[in-house]
N, C-alpha and C positions, 0 to 999 in steps of 0.2 A: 278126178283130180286134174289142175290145171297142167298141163304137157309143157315143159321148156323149149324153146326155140333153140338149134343147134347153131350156135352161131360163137364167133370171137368173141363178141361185146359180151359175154355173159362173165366172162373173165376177166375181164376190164371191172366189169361190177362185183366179183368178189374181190381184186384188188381194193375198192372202194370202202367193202364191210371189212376188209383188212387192216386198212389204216384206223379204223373206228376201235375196233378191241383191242389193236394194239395199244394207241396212246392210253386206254383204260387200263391195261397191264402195268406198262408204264407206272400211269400215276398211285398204282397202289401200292407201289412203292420206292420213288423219285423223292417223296415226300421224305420217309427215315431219315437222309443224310444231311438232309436240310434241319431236321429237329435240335441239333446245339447252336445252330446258328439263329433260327429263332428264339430259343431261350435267352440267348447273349442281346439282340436287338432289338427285340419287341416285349423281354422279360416275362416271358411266359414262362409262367411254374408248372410243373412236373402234371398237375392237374390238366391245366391246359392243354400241355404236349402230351395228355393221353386223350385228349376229344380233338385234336387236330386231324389225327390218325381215327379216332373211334368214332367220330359224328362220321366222316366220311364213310367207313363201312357199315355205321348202323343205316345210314339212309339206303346204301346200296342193297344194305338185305332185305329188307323189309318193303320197299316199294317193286320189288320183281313181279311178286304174284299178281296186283291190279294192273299195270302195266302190259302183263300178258293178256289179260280179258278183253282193256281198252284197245290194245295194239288187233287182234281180233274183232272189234266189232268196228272201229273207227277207218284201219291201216296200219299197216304195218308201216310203210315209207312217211307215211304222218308224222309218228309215232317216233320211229326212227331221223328223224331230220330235227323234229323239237327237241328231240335228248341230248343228240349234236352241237345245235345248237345254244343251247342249256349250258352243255359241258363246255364251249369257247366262252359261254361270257362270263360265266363264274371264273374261269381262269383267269381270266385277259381282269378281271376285278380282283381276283388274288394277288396279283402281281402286285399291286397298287395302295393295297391297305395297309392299314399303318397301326393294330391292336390286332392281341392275339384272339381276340373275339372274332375280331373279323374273317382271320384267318379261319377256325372252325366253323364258320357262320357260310362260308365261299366251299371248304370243301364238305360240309353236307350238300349243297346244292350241285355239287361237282357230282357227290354220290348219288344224289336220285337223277341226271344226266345219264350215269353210268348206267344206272337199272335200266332207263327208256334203253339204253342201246345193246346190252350185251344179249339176252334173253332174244329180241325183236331180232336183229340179224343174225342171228343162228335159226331162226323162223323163215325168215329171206329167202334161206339155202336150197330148199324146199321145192321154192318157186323158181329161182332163179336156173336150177340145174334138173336134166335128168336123173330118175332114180338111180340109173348105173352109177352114174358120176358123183352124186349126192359124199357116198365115204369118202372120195378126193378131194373135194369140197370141205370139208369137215376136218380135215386131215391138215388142212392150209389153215382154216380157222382157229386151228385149236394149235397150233404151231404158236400164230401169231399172236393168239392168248398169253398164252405160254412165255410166251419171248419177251413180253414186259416187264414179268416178273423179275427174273436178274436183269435186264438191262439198265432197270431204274436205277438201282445204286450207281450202275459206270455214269449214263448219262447223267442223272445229279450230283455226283461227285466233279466231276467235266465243269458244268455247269457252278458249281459251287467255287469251284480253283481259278476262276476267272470272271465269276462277274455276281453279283448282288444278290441273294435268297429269292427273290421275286422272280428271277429266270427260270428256274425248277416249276413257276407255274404260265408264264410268258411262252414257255417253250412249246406248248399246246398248243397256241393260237392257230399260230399259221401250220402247224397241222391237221386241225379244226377243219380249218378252213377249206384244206383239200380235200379234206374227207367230206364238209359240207358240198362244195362242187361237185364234186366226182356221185354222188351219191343221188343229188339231184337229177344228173345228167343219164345215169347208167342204170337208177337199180328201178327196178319194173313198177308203174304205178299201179294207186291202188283202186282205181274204180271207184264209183257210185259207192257210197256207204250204203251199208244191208239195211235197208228199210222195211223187210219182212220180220225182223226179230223184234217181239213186242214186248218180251217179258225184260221189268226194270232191270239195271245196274243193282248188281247186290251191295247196297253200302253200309246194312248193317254187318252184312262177312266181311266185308274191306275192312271197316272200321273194327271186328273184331282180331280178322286176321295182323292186320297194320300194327293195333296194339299190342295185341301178344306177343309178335316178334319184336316187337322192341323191345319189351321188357327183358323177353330172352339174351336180346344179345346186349342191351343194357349191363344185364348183369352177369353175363358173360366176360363183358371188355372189363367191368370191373374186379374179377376175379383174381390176377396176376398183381392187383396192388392191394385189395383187400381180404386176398383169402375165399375161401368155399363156406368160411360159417358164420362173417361177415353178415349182418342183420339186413344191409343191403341191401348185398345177394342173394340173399336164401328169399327176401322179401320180395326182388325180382321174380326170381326164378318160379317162387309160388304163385305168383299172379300171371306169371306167362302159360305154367300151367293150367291155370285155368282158364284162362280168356283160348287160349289155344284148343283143351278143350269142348267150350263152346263154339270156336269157330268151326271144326268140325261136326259136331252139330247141327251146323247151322248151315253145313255145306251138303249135308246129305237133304236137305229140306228146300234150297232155294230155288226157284224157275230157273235160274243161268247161274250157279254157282260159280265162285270165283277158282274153286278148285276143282276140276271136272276130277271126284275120287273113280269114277266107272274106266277111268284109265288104267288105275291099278288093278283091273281084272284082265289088263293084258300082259302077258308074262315078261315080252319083251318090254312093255317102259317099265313095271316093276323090277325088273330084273337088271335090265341095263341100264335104269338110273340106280340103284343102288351100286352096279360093279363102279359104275363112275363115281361115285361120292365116297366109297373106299379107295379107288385109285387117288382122286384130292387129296381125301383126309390125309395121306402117306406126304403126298407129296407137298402138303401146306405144311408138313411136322420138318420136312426134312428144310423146306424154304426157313423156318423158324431158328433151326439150330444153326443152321454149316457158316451162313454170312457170320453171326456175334462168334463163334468159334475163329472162323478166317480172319477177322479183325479183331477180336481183344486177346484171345491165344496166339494164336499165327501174326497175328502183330502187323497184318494190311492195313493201309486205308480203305475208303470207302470203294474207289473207284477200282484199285486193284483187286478188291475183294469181289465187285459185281464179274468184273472177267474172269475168276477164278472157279466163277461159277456156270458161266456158261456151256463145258462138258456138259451137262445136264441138259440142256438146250440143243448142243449136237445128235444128243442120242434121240431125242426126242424127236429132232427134224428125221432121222432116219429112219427110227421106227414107225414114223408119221407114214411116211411115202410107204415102206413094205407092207403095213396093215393093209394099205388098199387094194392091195394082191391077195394080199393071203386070206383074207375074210372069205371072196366067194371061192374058194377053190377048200378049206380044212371048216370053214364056220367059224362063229365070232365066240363057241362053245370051247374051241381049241385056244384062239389065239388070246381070249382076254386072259383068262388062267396062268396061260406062260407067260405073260406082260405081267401080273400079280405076281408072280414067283420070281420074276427079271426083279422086280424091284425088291421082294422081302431080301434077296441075293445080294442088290446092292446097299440098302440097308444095314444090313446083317455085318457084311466089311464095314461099313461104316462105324459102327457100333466099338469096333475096335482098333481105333483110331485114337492116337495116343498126344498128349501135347507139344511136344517135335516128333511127328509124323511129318514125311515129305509131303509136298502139294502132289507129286504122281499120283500117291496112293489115293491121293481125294478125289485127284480128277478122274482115275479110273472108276471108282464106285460112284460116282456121280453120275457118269458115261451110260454105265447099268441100268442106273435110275430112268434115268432119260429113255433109255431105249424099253423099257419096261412102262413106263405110263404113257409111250404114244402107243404101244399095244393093246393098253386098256383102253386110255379115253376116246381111239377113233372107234373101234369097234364098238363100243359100249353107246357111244353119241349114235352111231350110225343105226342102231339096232332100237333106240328110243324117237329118234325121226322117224324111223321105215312103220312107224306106231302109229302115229299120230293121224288122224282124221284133216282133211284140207282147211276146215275151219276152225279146229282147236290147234293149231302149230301155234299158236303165241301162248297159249295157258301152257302148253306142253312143256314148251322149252321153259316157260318163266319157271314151273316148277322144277324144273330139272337145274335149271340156276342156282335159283332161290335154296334148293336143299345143299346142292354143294357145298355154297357161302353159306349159310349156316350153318352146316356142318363142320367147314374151313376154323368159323370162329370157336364153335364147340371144342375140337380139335387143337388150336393152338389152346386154349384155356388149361385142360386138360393137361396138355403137354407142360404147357407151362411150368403147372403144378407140379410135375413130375420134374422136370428140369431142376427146378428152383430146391423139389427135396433131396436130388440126386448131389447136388452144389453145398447142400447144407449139411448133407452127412458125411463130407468127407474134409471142408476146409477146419482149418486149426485155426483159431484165433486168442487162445488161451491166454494166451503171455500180452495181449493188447488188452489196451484201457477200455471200457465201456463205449465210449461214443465211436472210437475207431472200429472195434470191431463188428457194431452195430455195422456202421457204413461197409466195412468189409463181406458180411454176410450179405447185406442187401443184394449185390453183384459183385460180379469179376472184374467190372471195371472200376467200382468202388473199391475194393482192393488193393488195384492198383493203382489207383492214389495215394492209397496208405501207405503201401510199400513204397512208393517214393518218394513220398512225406518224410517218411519213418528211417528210409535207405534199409528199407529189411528185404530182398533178393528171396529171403525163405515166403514170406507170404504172398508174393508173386504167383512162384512155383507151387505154395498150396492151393493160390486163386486156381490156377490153371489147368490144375491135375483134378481140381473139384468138380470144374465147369465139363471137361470131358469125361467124366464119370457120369454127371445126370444126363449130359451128350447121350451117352452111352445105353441110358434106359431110355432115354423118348425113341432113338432109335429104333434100339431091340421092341418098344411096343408098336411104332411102326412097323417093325415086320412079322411081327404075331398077326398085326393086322392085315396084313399085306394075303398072308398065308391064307388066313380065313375065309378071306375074298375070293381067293381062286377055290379054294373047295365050293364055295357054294356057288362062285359061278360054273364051275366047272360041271356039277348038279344041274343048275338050273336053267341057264342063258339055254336059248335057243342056237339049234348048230347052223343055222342061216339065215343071211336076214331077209326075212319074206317082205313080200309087197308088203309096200303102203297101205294102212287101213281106208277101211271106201267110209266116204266122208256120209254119218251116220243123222245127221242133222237135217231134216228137213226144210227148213228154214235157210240153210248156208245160200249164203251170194254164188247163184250158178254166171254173173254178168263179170264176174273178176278178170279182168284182161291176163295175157299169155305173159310168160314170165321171158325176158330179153333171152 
């Protein structure tokens, strides 16, 4: 394995990959608060404003896995600088279009930018840092992950209360930009492409893997408007399973498989990719409910509600830095488990959170949360790195992404559904006409319309008492799951993260230059 050089500059260069996953956090959700406002100016129907949002993460999910192969046999800094790239000019062309075509047309291309970079520079870390350091590294990236996710709302709400919808995507540019620079300048090149490796590109796995996940999460995104029995859906879902399937098949058979499956015979990425895509799954359920809770119950706007969120971000930044202690001294067998249980704990209070509950009570369980999944996901990232072979880190990570995010989408679907039946078992609508109460079921913000429509204060407070009741179950199945997770990690993870796998590849480029 390439040996990092001890030096400042190596810091400077995860600076660099920092501002790259940030803005990708950022935009995955900057976008939401901008969504009535495109309806109002570009007249984009309900359809639309759900593939402005969905082209974007189907492209993100689905192009990880090839990405990871390419990024391995091509460059990682290649690899990573095109996606960058990619992601400012799609933006800087969002700003400017003028149909809501365009608009989903800009951020799928935003989303396969995102796949070249998020998977690839977590692959960097690798090179860039020694093993010791590697979980501190990791710790900072998944921070900065992290931290886009609420900030998008404050920053696009900011953004929205002072200047034109097109900002929320103008706003990337010139951070683009420095991430372009800085990235050029700092993060270690890639050498000589491997001219020893003879066996093709798999593109009928691609093309199978590519297709299947789309389907999957095709009819995944359309589940929450059309139901799980939806002809669809069900028509999705059954050809993903099969193309899916075969692509497995087709993985156990190819010269250079796009999914190296002989990974999952190591306990550590079987192991700690799965704790990590349970610790997600929690935390993309909890990301799903608490904003529309702070804003249509709690009665925030956009921007107050993304700060209301942020406890969850404090705890995280602190549980971020203590993980990198505590791993090699009790093992990532101790610490992920109590991270799992930190969050079914905060969860669980969450669960019982009433429609005037104060903001303390939220921001304490949020705090929880926070500090509960930087427990999981450094340890869990750091123990699926310490895995990985020197010339499979880009398949590794992509698939450690890639399940996340579709796991993520799985997950809210899921939830959704539970949300939506927890919402419908409990509002009254009895005494309303047909078409209202239609719109009142639909949501809580449909509701209250009604109620304001109507001046009826009662179907408000039943919108409101319904919405945290289904609250209440996505929750509570967040912490079943939560629970789960630590028993089996607690079973299974390894109680330390051993060396790095010795890269098993004949063939691997031994001329790769030393990482900065």
């Amino acid at each position: 394995m390439v040996e990092a050089v001890r030096s400042a500059r190596r810091w400077w260069a995860l600076g660099a990959l920092v501002v790259t996953v940030l803005v990708i956090g950022l935009d995955g959700t900057i976008i939401n608060v901008a969504l009535p406002t495109l309806a109002r100016d570009l007249g984009a129907d309900s359809t639309e404003l759900l593939w402005i949002g969905g082209g974007y993460l189907l492209t993100f999910s689905v192009a990880m896995l090839p990405v990871g192969r390419i990024g391995d046999r091509i460059g990682h800094k290649r690899v990573l600088t095109a996606g960058v790239g990619l992601f400012g000019a799609a933006s800087l062309a969002g700003a400017f279009t003028g149909s809501a075509g365009g608009v989903i047309a800009v951020r799928a291309a935003m989303g396969l930018g995102a796949a070249m970079i998020m998977p690839i520079s977590m692959a960097l870390l690798s090179r860039i840092f020694p093993r010791e350091e590697v979980p501190r590294a990791i710790a900072v990236w998944t921070a900065a992950a992290a931290l886009g996710m609420p900030a998008g709302p404050v920053i696009g709400g900011w953004l929205l209360n002072h200047f034109w919808w097109g900002s929320v995507f103008l706003f990337n540019v010139p951070v683009v930009a420095v991430a372009l620079l800085a990235g050029t300048l700092l993060l270690p090149g890639d050498g000589p492409r491997d001219r020893t490796r003879t066996a093709p590109f798999d593109g009928l796995g691609t093309a199978l893997g590519t297709v299947g996940l789309t389907a999957l999460v095709y009819g995944t995104i359309l589940v929450p408007t059309d139901g799980w029995t939806d002809p669809s859906v069900l028509g999705a879902l059954g050809a993903a399973a099969v193309l899916l399937a075969l692509f497995l098949w087709r993985q156990r058979r190819a010269a250079e498989p796009l999914v190296d499956l002989a990974l999952f015979a190591d306990r550590r990425f079987s192991w700690g990719t799965l704790t990590a895509v349970f610790g997600n799954f929690t935390v993309t359920g909890i990301l799903f409910v608490v904003p529309q809770y702070l804003e249509t119950v709690q009665g925030y706007d956009a921007f107050g509600t993304g700060l209301r969120v942020l406890p969850l971000i404090g705890g995280l930044m602190v549980s971020a830095a203590l993980s990198e202690g505590l791993v090699p001294r009790i093992g990532a067998r101790a610490v992920a488990p109590a991270g799992l249980v930190a969050l079914a704990v905060g969860v669980f209070l969450g669960a019982g959170a009433g429609p005037d509950s104060g903001y303390g009570s939220t921001a304490l369980w949020l705090a929880v949360v926070g500090v509960g999944f930087g427990l999981v996901v450094v340890p869990s990232t750091s123990i699926v790195m310490a895995s990985l072979p020197e010339a499979r880190t880009g398949v590794g990570t992509s698939l450690l992404e890639t399940l996340q995010q579709v796991g993520g989408v799985l997950g809210v679907a899921g939830l959704g559904s539970l949300l939506s039946a927890g919402y419908l078992a409990r509002i009254d609508v009895d005494t309303l006409p047909g078409p209202a109460a239609a719109t009142a079921r639909d949501s809580v913000a449909g509701a209250d319309a009604v109620a304001a429509r109507l001046h009826d204060p009662a179907l408000s407070a039943s919108a409101h008492g319904a919405f945290v009741h289904g609250m209440s179950w996505v929750l509570t199945a967040c912490g079943a799951v939560a629970l789960l997770a630590a028993v089996l990690a607690a079973l299974f993870l390894p109680g330390r993260t051993a060396a790095p796998a010795p890269d098993l590849d004949p063939t691997a480029d031994e001329t790769a230059p030393a990482a900065v």
